[in-house]
C-alpha positions in Angstrom: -9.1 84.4 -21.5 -5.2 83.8 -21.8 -4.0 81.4 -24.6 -1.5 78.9 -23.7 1.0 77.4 -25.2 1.9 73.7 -24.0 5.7 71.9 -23.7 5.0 68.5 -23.5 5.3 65.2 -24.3 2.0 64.4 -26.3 0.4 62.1 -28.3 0.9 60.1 -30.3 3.5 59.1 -28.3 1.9 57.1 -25.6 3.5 57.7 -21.9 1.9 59.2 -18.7 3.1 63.1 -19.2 1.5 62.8 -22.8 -1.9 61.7 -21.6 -1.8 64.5 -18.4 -1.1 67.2 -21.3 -3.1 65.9 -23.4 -5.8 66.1 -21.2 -4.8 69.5 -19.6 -5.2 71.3 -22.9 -8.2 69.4 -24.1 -9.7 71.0 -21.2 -8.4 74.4 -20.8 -9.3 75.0 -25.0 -12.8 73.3 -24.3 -14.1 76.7 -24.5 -12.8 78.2 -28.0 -9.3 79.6 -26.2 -6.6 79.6 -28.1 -4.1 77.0 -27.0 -0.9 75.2 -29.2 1.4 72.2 -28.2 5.1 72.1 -28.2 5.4 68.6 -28.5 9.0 67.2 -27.5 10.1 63.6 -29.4 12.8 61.4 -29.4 14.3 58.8 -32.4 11.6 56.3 -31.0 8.6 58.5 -31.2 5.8 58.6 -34.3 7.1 62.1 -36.1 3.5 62.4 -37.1 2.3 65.8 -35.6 -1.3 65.3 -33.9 -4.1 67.3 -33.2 -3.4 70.6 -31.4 0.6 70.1 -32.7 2.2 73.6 -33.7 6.0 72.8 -33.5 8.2 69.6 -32.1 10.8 70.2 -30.6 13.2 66.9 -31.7 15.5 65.9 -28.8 18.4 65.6 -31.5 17.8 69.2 -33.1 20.8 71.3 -31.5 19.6 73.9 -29.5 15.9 73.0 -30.1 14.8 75.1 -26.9 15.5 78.4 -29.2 12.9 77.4 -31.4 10.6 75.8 -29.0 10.9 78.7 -26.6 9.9 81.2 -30.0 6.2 79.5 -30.3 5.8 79.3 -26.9 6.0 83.1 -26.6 3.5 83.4 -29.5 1.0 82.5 -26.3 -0.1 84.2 -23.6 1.3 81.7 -20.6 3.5 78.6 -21.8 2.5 75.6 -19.3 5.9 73.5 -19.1 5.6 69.6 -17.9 8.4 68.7 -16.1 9.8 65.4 -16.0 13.8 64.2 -15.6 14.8 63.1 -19.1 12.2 63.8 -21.2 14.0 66.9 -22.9 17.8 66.8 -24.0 20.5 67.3 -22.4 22.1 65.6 -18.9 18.7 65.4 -16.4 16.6 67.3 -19.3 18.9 70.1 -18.1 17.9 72.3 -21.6 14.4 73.0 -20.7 16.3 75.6 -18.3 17.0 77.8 -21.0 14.2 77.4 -22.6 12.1 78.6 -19.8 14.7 81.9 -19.4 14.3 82.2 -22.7 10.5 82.9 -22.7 9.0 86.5 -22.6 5.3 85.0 -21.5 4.5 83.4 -17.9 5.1 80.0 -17.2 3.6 77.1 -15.1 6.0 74.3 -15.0 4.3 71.1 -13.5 6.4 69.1 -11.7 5.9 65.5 -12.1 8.7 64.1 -9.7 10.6 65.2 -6.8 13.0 63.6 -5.9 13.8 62.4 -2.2 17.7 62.3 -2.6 18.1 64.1 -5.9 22.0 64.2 -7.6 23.6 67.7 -7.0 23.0 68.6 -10.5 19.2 67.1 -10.3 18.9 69.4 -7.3 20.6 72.7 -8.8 18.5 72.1 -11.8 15.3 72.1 -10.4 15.8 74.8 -8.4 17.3 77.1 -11.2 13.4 75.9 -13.0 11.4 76.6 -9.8 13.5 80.4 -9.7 12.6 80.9 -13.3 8.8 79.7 -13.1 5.9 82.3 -12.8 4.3 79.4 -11.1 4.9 75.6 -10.0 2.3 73.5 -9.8 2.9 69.6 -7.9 0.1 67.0 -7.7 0.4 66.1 -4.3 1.0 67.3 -1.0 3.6 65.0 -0.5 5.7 66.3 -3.4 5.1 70.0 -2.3 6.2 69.3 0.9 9.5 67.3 0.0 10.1 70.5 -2.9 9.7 72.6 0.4 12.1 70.8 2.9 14.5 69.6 0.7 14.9 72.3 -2.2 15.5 76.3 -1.5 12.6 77.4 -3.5 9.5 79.9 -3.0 7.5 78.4 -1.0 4.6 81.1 -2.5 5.3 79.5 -5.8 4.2 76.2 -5.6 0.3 75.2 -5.3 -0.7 71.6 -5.0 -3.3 70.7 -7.8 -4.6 67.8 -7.9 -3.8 65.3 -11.0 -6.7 65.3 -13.1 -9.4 61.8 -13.0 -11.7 60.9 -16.1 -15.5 60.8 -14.9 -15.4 56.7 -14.8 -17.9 56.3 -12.1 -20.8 56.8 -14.2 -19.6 53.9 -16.1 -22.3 50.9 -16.1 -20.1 48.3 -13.7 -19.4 45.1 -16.0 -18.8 42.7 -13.4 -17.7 39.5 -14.5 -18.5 35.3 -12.7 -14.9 35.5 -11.6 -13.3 38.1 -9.1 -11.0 40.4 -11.5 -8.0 42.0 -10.5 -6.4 44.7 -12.8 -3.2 46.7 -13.1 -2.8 48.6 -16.8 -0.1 51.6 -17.6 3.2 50.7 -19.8 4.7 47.7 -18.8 8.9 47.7 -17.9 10.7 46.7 -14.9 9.7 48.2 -11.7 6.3 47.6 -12.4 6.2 45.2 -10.0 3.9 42.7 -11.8 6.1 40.0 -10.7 4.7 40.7 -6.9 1.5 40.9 -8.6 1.2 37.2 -9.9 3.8 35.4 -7.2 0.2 37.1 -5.0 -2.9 35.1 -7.5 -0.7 32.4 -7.1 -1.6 32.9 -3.0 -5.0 33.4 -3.7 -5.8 30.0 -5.9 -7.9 28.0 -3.0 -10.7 30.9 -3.5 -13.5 29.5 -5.0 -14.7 30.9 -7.9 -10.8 32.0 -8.4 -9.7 35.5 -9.0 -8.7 36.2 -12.8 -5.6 39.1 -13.5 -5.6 41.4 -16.5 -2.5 43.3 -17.2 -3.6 45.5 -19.8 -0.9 48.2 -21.5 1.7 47.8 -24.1 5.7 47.7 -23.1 6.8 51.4 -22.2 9.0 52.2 -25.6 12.0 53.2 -24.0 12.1 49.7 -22.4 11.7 47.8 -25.9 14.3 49.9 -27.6 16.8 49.0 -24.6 15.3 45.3 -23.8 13.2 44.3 -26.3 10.1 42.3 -24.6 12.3 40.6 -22.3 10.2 42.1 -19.2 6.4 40.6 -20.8 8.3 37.1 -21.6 9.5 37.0 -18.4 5.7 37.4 -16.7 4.8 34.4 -19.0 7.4 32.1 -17.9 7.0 33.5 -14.1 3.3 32.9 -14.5 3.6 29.4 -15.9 5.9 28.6 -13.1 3.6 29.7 -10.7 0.8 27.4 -11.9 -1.2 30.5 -12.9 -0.9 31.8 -16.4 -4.2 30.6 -17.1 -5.7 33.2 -15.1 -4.0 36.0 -16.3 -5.1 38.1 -19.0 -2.0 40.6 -20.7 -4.1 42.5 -23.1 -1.2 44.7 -25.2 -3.4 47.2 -26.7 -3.4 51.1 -25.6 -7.5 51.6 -24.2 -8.8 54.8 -25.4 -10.8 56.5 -22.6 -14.3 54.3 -23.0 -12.7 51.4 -22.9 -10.5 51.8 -20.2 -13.2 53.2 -18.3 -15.2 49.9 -19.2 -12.3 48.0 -17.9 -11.7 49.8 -14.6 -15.3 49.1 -13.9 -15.0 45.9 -14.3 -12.5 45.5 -11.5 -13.2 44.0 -8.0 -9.3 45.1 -7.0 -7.2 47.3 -9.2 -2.8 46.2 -7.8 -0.6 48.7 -8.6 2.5 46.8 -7.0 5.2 49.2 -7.8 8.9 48.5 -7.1 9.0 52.7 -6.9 9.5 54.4 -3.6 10.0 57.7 -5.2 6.1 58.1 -7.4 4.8 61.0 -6.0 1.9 61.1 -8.7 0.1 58.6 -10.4 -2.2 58.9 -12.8 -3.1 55.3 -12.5 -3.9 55.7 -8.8 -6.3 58.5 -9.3 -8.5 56.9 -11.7 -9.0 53.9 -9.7 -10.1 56.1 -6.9 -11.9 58.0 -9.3 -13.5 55.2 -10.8 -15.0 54.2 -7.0 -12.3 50.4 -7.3 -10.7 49.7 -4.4 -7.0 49.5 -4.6 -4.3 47.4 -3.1 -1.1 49.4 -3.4 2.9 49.5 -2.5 3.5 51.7 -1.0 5.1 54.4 -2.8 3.9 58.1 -1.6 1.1 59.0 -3.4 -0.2 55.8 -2.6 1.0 56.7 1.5 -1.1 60.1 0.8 -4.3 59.0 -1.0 -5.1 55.6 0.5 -4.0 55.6 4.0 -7.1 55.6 6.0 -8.7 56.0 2.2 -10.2 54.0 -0.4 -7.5 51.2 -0.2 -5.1 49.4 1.4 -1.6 49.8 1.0 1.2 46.8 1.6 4.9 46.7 1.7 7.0 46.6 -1.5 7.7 43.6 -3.3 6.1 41.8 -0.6 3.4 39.4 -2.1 2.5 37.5 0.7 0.9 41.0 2.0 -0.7 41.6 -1.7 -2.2 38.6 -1.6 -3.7 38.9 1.9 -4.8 42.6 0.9 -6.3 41.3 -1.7 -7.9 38.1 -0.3 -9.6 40.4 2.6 -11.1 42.8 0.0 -12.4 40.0 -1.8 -13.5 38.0 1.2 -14.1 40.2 4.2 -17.6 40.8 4.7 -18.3 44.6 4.3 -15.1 45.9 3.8 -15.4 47.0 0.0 -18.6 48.8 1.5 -16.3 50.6 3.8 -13.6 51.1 1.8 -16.4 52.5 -0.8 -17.4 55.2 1.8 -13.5 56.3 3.1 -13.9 59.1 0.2 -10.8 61.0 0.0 -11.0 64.9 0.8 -12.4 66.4 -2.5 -8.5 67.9 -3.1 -7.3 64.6 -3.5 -8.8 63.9 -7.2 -10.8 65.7 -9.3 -12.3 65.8 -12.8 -10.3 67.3 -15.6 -12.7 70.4 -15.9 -12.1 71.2 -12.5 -8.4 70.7 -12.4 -8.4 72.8 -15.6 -10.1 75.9 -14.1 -7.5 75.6 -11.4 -4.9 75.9 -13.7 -6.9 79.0 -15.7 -6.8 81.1 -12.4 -3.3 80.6 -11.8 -2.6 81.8 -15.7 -4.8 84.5 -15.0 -3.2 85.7 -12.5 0.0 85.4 -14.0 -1.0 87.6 -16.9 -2.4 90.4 -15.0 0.4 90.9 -13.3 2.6 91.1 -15.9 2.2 94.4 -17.0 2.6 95.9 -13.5 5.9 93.6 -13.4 7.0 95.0 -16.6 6.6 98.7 -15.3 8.3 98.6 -12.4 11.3 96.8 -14.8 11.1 99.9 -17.3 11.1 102.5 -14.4 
């Protein structure tokens, strides 16, 4: 089996591309292979290398790629998350020569694709996608906007989907109260706001709904804002008559616990200001997890839960949440129905699955590698 070599933002810092790797390369070493991370930090992460660490690359390290790029070819295929901003430079623009710089295949994982990206955003990520041995997007949504929108491969680029802890087999921990939940890092754009202008809608439902908001403040946002967003929810929510009823846990769930909470859930909201989230992690464990959902709707949303396990509603719109959310706590039979609208098995699937995915597409990579270099020496 190939070893791999991981660029990534990666815990301990606490963000959605962190968990994904984390949980990509959990998986894809489950069996013994050899595997490394390249974990990339800013002046606000924990310095602290953890488990599976081999090098961090420091976003204020000049030229960090070189070094990064070194241990990644120490592997057999490097697998390269992709996100705008997470690495230095204007748009993250130095993971570019990073990946030229690498003498081992490379998956990059594209976590957004943008609908209207800048010239440069555009230029950049198709200078990655030329480079790539292989691009991997979550959804077919984001492939198809990469397709129509970008001059790329199209033979490069296989949808796999984002990864979903087995949650279902959670014992459901329902509570006297109907119980609404949204969790991930907290900042603007969020959309909790929509979220609790909605339980305000939904008060003359006896027993009343509770809300838990469960995730700590994304870091960027503190560093910039402080916890100007959260304080704001508390004085919305004690405008609105219903900060009682909501629950802001600030912690950071490990996986049995989340999964506890999840299952706990009559509705999860995810009422996102975003109309560009073409994967979310969030999304897929709810649907995982067998919740329904009551979603903007932002396009993975569109993709998974139209005619699906959910209902989506118009952005910051909360007379629509709250009548989503009233129906599925009201209608007779609709969570039943909502229960059996299972999404096509490419939709979500368990980490081991999504991991053996990922292992053909580096096999592949690395038998063809010594053919490729052939034909280069002849």
């Amino acid at each position: 089996m190939p070893s791999y070599g991981f660029l990534s933002t990666h815990p301990p810092t606490r963000c959605g591309l962190a968990t994904f790797n984390s949980a990509l390369a959990a998986e894809l070493t489950a069996d013994g292979t050899r595997g490394g991370v390249v974990r990339v930090t800013d002046g606000r992460d924990d310095q602290r290398a953890g488990r599976g660490v081999v090098h961090t690359w420091a976003a204020r390290t000049p030229a960090g790629w070189r070094a990064a790029a070194a241990v990644l070819n120490t592997f057999d295929v490097a697998v390269v998350q992709h996100e705008y901003g997470i690495y230095p430079g204007a748009d993250g623009e130095d993971v570019l020569p990073l990946l030229r710089r690498l003498t081992v295949p490379s998956i990059v994982v594209l976590h957004t694709v943008l609908r209207q990206p800048s010239a440069r955003q555009r230029s950049l990520l198709e200078q990655i996608v030329a480079v790539a041995g292989a691009v991997v997007t979550m959804t077919d949504t984001a492939r198809d906007r990469l397709l129509v929108g970008y001059t790329v491969p199209p033979g490069k680029v296989t949808v796999i989907p984002h990864g979903a802890a087995e949650h279902a087999g959670v014992p459901a921990d329902r509570r006297s109260r109907p119980h609404l939940l949204t969790w991930g890092l907290l900042g603007p754009g969020k959309g909790i706001e929509w979220s609790l202008r909605a339980l305000a809608r939904v008060q003359d439902l006896d027993p009343t709904p509770t809300y838990t908001v469960a995730g700590r403040t994304h870091p960027k946002v503190v560093e910039q804002q402080g916890e100007a967003y959260r304080a704001g929810l508390h004085r919305l929510g004690a405008q609105l008559g219903v900060a009682h009823a909501v629950d802001y846990q600030d912690v950071y769930h490990d996986e049995a616990a989340l999964g506890r909470l999840i299952r706990s859930a009559d509705v999860v909201v995810l009422p996102y200001d975003s109309r560009e989230q073409v994967t979310s992690g969030v999304l897929v464990e709810a649907v995982a997890a067998g919740v329904p959902v009551v979603a903007t709707a932002f396009p993975h949303a569109v993709e998974l839960l139209t005619g699906g396990p959910g209902l989506v509603v118009p952005h910051q719109d909360p007379a629509a949440l709250a009548v989503a959310i009233r129906r599925i706590l009201t209608e007779p039979g609709l969570t039943a129905r909502l229960g059996r609208r299972i999404p096509p098995p490419a939709a979500h699937l368990p980490w081991p699955a999504v991991a053996a995915r990922y292992g053909d597409i580096a096999e592949r990579l690395v038998a063809a590698r010594p053919a490729a270099v052939s034909a280069v020496s002849a």
